[in-house]
N, CA and C atoms as a LAMMPS dump frame, in Angstrom:
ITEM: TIMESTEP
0
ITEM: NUMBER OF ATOMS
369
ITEM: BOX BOUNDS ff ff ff
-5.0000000000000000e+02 5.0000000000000000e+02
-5.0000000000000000e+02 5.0000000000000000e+02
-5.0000000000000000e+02 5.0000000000000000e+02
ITEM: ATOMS id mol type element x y z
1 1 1 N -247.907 -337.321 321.008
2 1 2 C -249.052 -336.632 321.622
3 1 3 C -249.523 -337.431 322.828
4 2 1 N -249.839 -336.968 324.067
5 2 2 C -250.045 -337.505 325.199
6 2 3 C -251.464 -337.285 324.713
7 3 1 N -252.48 -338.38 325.867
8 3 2 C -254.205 -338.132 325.842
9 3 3 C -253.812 -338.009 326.829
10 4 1 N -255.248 -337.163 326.633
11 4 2 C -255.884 -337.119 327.866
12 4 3 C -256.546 -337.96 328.498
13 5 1 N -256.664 -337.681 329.8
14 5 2 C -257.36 -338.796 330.95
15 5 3 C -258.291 -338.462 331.868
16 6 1 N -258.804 -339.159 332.427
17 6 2 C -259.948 -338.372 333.581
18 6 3 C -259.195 -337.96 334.539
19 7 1 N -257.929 -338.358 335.008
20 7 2 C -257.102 -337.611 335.881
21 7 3 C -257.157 -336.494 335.632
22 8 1 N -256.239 -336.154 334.465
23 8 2 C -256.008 -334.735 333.971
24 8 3 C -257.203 -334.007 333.549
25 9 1 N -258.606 -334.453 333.391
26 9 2 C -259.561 -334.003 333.486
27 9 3 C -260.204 -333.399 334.398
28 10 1 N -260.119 -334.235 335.609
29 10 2 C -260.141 -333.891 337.093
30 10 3 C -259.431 -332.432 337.73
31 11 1 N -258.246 -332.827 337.451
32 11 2 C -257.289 -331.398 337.651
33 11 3 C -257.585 -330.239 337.033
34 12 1 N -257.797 -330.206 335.778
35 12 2 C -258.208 -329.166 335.194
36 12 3 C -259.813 -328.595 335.469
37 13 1 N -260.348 -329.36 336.257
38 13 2 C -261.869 -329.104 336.804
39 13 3 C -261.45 -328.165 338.202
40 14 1 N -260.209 -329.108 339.239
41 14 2 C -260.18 -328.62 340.228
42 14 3 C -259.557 -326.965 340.258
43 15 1 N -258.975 -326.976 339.279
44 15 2 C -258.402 -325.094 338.863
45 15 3 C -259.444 -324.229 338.433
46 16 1 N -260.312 -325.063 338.079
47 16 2 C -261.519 -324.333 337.187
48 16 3 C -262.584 -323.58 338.312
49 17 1 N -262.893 -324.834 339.325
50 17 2 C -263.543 -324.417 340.634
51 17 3 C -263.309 -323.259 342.081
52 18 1 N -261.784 -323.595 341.889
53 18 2 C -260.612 -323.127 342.804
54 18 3 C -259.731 -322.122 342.167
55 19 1 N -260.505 -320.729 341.662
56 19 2 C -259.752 -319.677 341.253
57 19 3 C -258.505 -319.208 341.902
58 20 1 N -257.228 -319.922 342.728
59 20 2 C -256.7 -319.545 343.374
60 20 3 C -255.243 -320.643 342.891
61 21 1 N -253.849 -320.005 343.408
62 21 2 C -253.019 -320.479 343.585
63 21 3 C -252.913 -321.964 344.334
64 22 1 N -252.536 -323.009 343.691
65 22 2 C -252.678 -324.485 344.671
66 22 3 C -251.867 -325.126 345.098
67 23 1 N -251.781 -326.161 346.352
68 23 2 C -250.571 -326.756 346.218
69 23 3 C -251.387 -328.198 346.034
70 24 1 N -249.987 -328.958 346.179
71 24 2 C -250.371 -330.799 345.544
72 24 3 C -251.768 -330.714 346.304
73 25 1 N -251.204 -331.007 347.802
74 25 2 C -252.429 -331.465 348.577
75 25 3 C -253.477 -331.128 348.663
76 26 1 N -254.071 -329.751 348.23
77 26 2 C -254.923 -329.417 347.8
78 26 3 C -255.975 -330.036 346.529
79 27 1 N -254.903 -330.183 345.491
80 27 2 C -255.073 -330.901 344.334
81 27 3 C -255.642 -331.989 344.57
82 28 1 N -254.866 -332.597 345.104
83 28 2 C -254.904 -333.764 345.372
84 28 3 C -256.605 -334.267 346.507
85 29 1 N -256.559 -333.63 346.955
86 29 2 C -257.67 -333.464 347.836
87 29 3 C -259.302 -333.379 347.331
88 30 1 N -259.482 -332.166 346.632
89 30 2 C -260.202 -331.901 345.786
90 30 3 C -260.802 -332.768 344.593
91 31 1 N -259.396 -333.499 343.846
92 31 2 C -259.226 -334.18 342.388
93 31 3 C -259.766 -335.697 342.935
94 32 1 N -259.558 -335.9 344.529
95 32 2 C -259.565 -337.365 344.428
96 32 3 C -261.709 -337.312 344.537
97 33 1 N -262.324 -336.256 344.717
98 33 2 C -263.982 -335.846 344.876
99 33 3 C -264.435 -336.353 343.464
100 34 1 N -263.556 -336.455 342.109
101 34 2 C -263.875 -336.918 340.819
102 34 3 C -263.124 -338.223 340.501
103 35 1 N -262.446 -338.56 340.541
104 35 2 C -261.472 -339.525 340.483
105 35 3 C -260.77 -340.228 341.882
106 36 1 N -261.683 -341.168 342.637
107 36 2 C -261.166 -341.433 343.884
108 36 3 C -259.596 -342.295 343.978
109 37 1 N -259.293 -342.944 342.508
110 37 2 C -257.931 -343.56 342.442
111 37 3 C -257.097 -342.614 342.266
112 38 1 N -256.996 -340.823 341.649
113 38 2 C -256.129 -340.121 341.838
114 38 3 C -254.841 -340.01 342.829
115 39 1 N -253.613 -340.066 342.343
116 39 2 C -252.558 -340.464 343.256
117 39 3 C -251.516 -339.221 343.03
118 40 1 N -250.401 -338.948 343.842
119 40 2 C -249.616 -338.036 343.484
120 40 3 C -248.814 -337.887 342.864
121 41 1 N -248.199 -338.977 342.442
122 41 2 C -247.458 -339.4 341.116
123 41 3 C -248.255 -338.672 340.026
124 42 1 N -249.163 -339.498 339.476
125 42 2 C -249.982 -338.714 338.935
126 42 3 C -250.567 -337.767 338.649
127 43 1 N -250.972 -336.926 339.665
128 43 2 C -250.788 -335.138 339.403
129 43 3 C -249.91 -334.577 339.472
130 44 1 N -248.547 -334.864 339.758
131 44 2 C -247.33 -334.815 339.497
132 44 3 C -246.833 -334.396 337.797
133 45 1 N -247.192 -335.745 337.632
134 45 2 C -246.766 -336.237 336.041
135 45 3 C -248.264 -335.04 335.207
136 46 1 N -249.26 -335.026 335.762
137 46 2 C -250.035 -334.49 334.872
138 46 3 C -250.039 -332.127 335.023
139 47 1 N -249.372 -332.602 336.34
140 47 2 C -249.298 -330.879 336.49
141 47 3 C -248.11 -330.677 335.274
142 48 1 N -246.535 -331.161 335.376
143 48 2 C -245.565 -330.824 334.335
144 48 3 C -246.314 -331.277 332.446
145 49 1 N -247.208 -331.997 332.349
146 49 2 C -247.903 -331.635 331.056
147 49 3 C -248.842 -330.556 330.971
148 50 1 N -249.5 -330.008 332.199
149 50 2 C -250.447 -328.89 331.872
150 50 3 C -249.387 -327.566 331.755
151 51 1 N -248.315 -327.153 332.789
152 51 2 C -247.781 -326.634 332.909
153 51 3 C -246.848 -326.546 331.374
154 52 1 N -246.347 -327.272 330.706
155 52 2 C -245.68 -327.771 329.207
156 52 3 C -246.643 -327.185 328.151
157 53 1 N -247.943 -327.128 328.326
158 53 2 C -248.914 -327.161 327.624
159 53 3 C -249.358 -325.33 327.808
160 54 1 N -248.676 -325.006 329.139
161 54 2 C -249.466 -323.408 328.912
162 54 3 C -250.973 -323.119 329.567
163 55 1 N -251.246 -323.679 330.138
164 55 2 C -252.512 -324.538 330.668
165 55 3 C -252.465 -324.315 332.576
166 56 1 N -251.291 -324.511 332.714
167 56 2 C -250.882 -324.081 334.314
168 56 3 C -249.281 -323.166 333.96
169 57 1 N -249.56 -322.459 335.196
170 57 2 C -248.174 -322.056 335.556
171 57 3 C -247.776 -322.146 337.105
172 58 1 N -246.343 -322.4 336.862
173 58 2 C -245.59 -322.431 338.211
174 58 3 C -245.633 -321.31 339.012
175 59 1 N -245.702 -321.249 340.205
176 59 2 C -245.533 -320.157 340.96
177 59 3 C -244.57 -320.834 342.55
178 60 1 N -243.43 -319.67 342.323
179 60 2 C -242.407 -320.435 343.41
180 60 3 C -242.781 -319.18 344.748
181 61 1 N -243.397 -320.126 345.613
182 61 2 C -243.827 -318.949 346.743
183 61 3 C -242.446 -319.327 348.291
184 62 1 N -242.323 -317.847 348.621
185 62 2 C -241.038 -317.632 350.021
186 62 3 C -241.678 -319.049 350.953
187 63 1 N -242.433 -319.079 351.275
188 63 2 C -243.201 -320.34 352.308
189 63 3 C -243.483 -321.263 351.8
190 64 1 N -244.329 -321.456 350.922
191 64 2 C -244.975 -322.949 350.448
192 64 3 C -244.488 -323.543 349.484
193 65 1 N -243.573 -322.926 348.748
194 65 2 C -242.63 -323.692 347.469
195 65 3 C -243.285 -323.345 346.411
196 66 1 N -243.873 -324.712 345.589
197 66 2 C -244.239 -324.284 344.629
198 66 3 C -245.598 -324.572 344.77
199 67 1 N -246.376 -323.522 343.783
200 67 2 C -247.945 -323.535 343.604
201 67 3 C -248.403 -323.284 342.21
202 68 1 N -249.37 -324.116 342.082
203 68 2 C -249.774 -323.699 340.461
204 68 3 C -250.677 -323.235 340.259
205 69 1 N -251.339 -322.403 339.078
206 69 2 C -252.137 -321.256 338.938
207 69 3 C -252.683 -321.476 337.457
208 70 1 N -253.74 -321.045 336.94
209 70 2 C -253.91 -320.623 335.587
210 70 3 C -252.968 -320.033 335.298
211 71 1 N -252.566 -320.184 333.833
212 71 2 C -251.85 -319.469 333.092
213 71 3 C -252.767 -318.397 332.875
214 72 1 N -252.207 -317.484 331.391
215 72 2 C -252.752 -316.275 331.008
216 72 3 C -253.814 -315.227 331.647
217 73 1 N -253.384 -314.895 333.093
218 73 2 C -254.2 -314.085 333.843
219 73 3 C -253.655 -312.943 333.433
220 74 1 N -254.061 -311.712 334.126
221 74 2 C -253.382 -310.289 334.172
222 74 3 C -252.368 -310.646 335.2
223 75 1 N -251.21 -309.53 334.594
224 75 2 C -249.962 -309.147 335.847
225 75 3 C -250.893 -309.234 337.392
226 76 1 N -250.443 -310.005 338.558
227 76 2 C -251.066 -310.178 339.286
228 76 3 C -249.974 -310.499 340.899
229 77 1 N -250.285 -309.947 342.047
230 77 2 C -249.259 -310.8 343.225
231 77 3 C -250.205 -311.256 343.773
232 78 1 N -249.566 -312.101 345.217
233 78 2 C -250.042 -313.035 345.951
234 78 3 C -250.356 -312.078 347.588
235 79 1 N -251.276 -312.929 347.782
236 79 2 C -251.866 -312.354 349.682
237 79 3 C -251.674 -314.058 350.042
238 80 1 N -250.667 -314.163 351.531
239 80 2 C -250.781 -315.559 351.78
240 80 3 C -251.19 -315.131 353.266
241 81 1 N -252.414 -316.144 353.512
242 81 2 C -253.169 -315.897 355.163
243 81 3 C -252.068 -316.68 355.929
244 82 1 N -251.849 -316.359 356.739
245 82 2 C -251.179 -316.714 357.84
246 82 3 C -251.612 -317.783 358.616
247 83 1 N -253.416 -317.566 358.695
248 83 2 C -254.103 -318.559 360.039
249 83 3 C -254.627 -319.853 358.906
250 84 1 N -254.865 -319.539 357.475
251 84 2 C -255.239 -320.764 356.677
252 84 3 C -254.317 -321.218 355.905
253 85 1 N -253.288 -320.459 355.762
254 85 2 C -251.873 -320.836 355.247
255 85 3 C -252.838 -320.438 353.686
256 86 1 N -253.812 -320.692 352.624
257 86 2 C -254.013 -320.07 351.444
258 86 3 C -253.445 -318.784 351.225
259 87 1 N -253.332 -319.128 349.379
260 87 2 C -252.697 -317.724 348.628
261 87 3 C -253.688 -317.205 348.114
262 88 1 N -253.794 -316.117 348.054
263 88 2 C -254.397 -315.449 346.784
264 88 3 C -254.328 -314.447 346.487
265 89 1 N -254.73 -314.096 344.96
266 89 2 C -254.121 -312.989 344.213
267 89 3 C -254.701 -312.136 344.591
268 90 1 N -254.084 -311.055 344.257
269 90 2 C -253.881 -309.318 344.227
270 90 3 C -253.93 -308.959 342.588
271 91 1 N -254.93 -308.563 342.692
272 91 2 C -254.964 -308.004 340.928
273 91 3 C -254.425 -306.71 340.865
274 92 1 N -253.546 -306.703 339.679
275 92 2 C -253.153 -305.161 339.305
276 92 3 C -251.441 -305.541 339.701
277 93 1 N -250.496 -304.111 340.333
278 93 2 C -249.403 -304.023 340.584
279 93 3 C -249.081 -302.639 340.671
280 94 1 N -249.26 -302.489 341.767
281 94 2 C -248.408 -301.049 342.507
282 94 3 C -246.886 -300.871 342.831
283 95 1 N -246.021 -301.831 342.249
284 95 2 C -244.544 -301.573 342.01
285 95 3 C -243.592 -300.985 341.083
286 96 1 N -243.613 -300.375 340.69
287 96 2 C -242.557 -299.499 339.613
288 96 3 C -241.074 -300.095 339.432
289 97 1 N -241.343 -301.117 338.567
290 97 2 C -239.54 -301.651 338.442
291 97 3 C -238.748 -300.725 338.165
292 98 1 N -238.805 -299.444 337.125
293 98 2 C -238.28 -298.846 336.784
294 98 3 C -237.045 -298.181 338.084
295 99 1 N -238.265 -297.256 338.577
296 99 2 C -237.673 -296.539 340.239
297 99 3 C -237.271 -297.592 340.991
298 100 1 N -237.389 -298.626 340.928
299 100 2 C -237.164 -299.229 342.328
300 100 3 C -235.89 -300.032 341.626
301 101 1 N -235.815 -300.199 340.911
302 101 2 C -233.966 -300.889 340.073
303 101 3 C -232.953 -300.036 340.265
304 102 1 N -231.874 -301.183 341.136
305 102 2 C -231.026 -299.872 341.182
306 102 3 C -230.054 -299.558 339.822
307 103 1 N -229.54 -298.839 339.573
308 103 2 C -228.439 -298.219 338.528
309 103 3 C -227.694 -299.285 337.412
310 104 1 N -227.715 -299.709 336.163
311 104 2 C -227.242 -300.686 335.743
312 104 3 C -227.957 -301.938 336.019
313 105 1 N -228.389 -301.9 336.888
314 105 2 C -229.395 -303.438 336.64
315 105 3 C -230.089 -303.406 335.716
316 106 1 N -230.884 -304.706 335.548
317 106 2 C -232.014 -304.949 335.194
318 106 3 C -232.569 -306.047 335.097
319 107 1 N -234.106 -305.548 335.828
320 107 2 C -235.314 -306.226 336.203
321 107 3 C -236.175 -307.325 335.348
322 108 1 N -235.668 -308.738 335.456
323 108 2 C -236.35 -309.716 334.506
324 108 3 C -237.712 -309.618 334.947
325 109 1 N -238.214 -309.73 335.984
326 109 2 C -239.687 -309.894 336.816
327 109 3 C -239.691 -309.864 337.821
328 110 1 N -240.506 -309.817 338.338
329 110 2 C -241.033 -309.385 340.031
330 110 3 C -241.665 -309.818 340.512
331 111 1 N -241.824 -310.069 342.291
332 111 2 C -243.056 -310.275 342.57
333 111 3 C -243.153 -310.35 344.139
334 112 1 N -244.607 -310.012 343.921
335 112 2 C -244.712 -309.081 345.436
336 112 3 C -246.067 -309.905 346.294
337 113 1 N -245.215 -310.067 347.343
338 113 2 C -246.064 -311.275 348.099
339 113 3 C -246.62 -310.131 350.003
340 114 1 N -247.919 -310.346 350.103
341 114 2 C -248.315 -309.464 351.37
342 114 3 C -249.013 -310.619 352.335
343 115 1 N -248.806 -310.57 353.603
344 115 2 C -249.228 -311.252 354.229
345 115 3 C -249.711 -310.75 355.62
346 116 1 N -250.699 -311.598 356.224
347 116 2 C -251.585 -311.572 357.365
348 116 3 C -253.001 -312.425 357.243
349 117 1 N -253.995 -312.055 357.386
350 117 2 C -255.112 -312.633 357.906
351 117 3 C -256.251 -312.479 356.567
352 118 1 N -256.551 -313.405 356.582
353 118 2 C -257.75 -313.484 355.019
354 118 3 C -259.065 -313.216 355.89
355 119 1 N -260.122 -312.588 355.264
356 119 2 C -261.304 -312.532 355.396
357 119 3 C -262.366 -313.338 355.866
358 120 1 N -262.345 -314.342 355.803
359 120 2 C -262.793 -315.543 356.275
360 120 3 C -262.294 -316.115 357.794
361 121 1 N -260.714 -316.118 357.549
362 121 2 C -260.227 -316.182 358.932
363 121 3 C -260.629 -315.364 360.015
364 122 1 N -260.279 -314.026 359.449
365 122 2 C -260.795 -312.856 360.607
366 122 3 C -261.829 -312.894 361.143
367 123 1 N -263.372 -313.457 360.656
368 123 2 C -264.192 -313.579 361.157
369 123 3 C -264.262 -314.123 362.395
């Protein structure tokens, strides 16, 4: 059994605050506001135990690689801004695997990424 730590305490604060898809530096950014010795090794090592744990999930995005998220949300895609480079979700899913598979395939999962300008930016 691993403990817990104020690191991994930290992190799990910064997901808590930051309803959104993250990357390290973000993490990292945020996590070091509670824990100023926070290092990347370290949220490294502590994202693959939250992630192990069900606690985070991976998300492999076309641009930014990988990003991590709460687990157990609703079926959900991504909006990535262009001018702040942030992701964020799209609740729901307007794709029909069914129709859109072609003949003999079949569809493990999906996912549908839209992009341009976030709300904030546009201003």
């Amino acid at each position: 059994m691993k403990r817990k730590t104020s690191q991994r305490n930290a992190i799990q604060e910064v997901f808590r605050k930051i309803d959104r898809p993250l990357g390290i530096n973000e993490i990292l950014e945020v996590g070091r506001r509670s824990v100023g010795s926070l290092n990347q090794a370290t949220v490294y090592r502590n994202l693959k135990i939250l992630v192990e744990k069900g606690w985070l999930k991976k998300i492999h995005t076309p641009e930014r690689g990988v990003l991590y998220e709460r687990a157990g949300k609703e079926h959900h895609h991504h909006f990535q801004c262009r001018s702040c480079d942030r992701l964020f979700e799209i609740t729901g899913c307007a794709f029909n695997e069914k129709s859109s598979t072609p003949p003999g395939f079949i569809t493990e999962d999906h996912e549908v990424y839209l992009y341009g300008i976030c709300s904030s930016c546009r201003q």
